[in-house]
C-alpha positions in Angstrom: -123.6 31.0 1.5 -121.6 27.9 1.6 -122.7 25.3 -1.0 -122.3 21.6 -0.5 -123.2 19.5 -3.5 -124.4 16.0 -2.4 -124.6 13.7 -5.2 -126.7 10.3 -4.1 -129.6 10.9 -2.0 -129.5 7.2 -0.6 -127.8 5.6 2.6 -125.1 8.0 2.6 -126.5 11.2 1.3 -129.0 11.0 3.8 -127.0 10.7 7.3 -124.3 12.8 5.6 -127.4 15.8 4.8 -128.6 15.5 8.2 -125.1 16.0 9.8 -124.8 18.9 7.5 -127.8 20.6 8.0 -127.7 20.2 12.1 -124.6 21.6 11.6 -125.8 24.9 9.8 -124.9 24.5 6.6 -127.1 26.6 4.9 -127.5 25.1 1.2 -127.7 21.8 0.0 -127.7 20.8 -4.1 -128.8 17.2 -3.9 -128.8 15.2 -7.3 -130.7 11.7 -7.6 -132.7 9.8 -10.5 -134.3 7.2 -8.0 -137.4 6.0 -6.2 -137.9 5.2 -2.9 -138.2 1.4 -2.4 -138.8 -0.7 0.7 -135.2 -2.2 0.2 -133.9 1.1 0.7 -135.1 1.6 4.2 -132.9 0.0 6.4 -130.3 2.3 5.2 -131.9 5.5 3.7 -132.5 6.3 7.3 -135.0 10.0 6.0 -137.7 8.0 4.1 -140.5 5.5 6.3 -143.2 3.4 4.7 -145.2 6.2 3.1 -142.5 7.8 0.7 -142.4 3.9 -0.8 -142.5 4.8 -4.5 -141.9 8.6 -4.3 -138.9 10.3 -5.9 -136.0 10.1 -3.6 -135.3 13.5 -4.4 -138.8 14.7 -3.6 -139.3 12.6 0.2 -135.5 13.5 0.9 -136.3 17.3 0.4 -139.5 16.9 2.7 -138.3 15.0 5.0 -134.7 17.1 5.8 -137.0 20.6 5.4 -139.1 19.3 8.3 -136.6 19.3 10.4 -133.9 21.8 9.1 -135.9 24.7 7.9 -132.9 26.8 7.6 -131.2 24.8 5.0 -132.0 25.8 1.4 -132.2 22.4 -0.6 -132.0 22.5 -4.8 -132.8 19.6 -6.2 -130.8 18.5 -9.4 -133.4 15.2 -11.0 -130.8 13.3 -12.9 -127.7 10.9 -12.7 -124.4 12.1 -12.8 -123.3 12.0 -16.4 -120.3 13.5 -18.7 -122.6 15.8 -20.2 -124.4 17.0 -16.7 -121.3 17.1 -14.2 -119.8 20.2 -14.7 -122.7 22.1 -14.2 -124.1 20.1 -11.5 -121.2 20.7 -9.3 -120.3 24.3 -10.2 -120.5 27.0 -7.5 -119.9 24.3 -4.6 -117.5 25.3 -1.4 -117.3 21.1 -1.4 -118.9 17.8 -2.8 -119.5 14.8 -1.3 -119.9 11.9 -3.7 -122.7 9.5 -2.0 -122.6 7.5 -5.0 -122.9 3.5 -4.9 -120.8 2.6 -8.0 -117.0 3.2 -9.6 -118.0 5.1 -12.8 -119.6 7.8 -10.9 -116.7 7.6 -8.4 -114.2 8.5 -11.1 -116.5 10.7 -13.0 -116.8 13.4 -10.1 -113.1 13.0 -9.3 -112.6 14.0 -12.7 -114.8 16.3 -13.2 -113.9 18.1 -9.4 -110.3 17.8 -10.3 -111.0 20.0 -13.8 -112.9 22.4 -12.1 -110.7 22.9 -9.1 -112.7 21.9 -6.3 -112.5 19.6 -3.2 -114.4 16.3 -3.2 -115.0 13.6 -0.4 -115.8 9.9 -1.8 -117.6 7.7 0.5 -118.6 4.4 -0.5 -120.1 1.2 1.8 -120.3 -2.4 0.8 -121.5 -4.8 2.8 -119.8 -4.4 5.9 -117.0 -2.2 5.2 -117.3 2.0 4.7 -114.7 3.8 3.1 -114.3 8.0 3.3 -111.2 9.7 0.9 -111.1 13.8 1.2 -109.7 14.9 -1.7 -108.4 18.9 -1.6 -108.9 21.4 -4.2 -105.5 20.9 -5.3 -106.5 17.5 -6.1 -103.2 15.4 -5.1 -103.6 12.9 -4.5 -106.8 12.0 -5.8 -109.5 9.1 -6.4 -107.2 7.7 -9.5 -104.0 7.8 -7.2 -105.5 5.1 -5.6 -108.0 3.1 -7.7 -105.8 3.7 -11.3 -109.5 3.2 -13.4 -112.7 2.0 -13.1 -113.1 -1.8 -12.9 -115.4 -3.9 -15.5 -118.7 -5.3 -15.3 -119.1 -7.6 -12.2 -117.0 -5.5 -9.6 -119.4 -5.8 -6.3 -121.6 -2.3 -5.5 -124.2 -2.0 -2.4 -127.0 -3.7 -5.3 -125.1 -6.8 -6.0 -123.1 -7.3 -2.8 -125.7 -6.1 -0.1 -124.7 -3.6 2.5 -125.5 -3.2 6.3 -127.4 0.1 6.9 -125.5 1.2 10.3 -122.7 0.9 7.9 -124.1 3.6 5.7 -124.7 5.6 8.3 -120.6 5.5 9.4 -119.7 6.3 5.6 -122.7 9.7 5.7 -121.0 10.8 8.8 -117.7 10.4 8.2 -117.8 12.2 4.6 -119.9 14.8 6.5 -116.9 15.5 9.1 -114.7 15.9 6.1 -116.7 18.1 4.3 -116.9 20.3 7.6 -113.5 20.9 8.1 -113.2 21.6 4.3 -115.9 24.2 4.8 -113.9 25.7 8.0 -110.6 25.7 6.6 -109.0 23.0 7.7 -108.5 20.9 4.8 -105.1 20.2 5.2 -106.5 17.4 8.5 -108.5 15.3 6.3 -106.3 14.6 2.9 -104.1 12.4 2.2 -105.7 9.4 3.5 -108.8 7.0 3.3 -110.2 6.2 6.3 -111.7 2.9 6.3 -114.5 1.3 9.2 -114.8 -2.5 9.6 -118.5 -3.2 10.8 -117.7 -7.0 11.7 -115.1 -5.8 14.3 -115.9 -1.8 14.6 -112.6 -1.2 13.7 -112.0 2.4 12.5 -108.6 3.1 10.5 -106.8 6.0 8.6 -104.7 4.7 6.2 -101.9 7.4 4.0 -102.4 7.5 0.6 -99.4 9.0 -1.7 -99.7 10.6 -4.7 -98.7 8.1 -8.0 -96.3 9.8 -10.1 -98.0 8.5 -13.2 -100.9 9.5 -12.0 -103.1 10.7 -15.5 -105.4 12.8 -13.3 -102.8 14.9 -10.7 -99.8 14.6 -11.9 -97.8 17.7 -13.6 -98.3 17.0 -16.6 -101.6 15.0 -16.4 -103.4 13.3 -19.4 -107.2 13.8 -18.6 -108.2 17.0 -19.7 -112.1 16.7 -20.4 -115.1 14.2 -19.0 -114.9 12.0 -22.4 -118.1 9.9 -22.1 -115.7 7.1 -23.7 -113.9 6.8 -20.0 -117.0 5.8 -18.2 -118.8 2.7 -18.1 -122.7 4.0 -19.1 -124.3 1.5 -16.5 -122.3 2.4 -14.0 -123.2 6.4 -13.8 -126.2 6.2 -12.5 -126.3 7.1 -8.8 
């Protein structure tokens, strides 16, 4: 059984989960802390009107089941945190990071680069998506191209807005690349963020190289634990 940890359960967990699931993967571990709201439903394309104020976790489960019956789905009720990622991402063949803020972005790169294991980072603000496959080897990673995590005030899909078809580019994308992860072919997908322009439906791969100094890939690198220190509390929620 191939496990695919999704972490965010919002607009891109959800197109990514259905993508997945059509696809056969045949267990999900989804983590979220949320509600349902009606903001959320231009983009969190799995809930409608009547899972306003229901656990995201729960109407996600229901709603994918319905239509995937085959896919197992273990829900994880928290945020991602120093103290909970190791063990929410341990047994996965890949995860996706569906996450909407930097601190969580760098916490699972972290925390996947420690354990060994691929990740794909998707993120979408306003009208822009970006996807980043990261293999198991880990280089280069998240931190080769974002050095650390910006302060307060740095725009997320909250403060800044986001369209929802947008959302849905960023699921499907990071679902692709967690595909070819699962069948092998990891070796197509790193080394390069892909980014989609929604203004001018511009798709682009762009390289990334590995920084020498990188803290989190290099030889010799300097991050050796998920010290709660390194992340911004407000940020790590999902």
């Amino acid at each position: 059984m191939s496990l695919v940890v999704l972490v965010g359960a919002g607009g891109i967990g959800a197109p990514a989960a259905i993508a997945l699931a059509a696809a056969g993967v045949s267990a999900l571990r989804v983590a979220d802390d949320d509600r349902v709201e009606v903001s959320n439903l231009h983009r969190q394309i799995l809930f409608g009107d009547a899972d306003v104020g229901r656990p995201k976790l729960d109407a996600f489960a229901d709603a994918l089941q319905r239509r995937y019956p085959r896919t197992a789905v273990e829900l994880h009720r928290g945020r991602a945190l120093p103290s909970t990622a190791m063990a929410l991402i341990a047994g996965a063949a890949v995860v996706i990071d569906a996450t909407d803020n930097f601190a969580s972005r760098f916490l699972l790169a972290d925390a996947c680069a420690l354990a060994g294991m691929p990740v794909i980072h998707a993120a979408a603000v306003r009208w822009t998506a970006t996807v980043m496959a990261v293999s198991a080897r880990g280089r280069p990673c998240y931190r080769c191209l974002f050095e650390d995590a910006p302060g307060e005030g740095a725009p997320d899909c909250a403060s800044a807005g986001v369209a929802g078809p947008v959302c849905g580019v960023a699921g499907a994308i990071a679902a692709d690349r967690a595909l070819r992860v699962l069948a092998g072919r990891v070796d197509d997908v790193v080394g390069a963020i892909v980014t989609f322009d929604g203004r001018t439906d511009v798709l682009r791969s762009v390289a990334v190289r590995a920084r020498p100094a990188c803290p989190l890939c290099r030889d010799a690198p300097t991050i050796h634990d998920l010290d709660p220190a390194r992340y911004q509390p407000r940020t790590c929620e999902l």
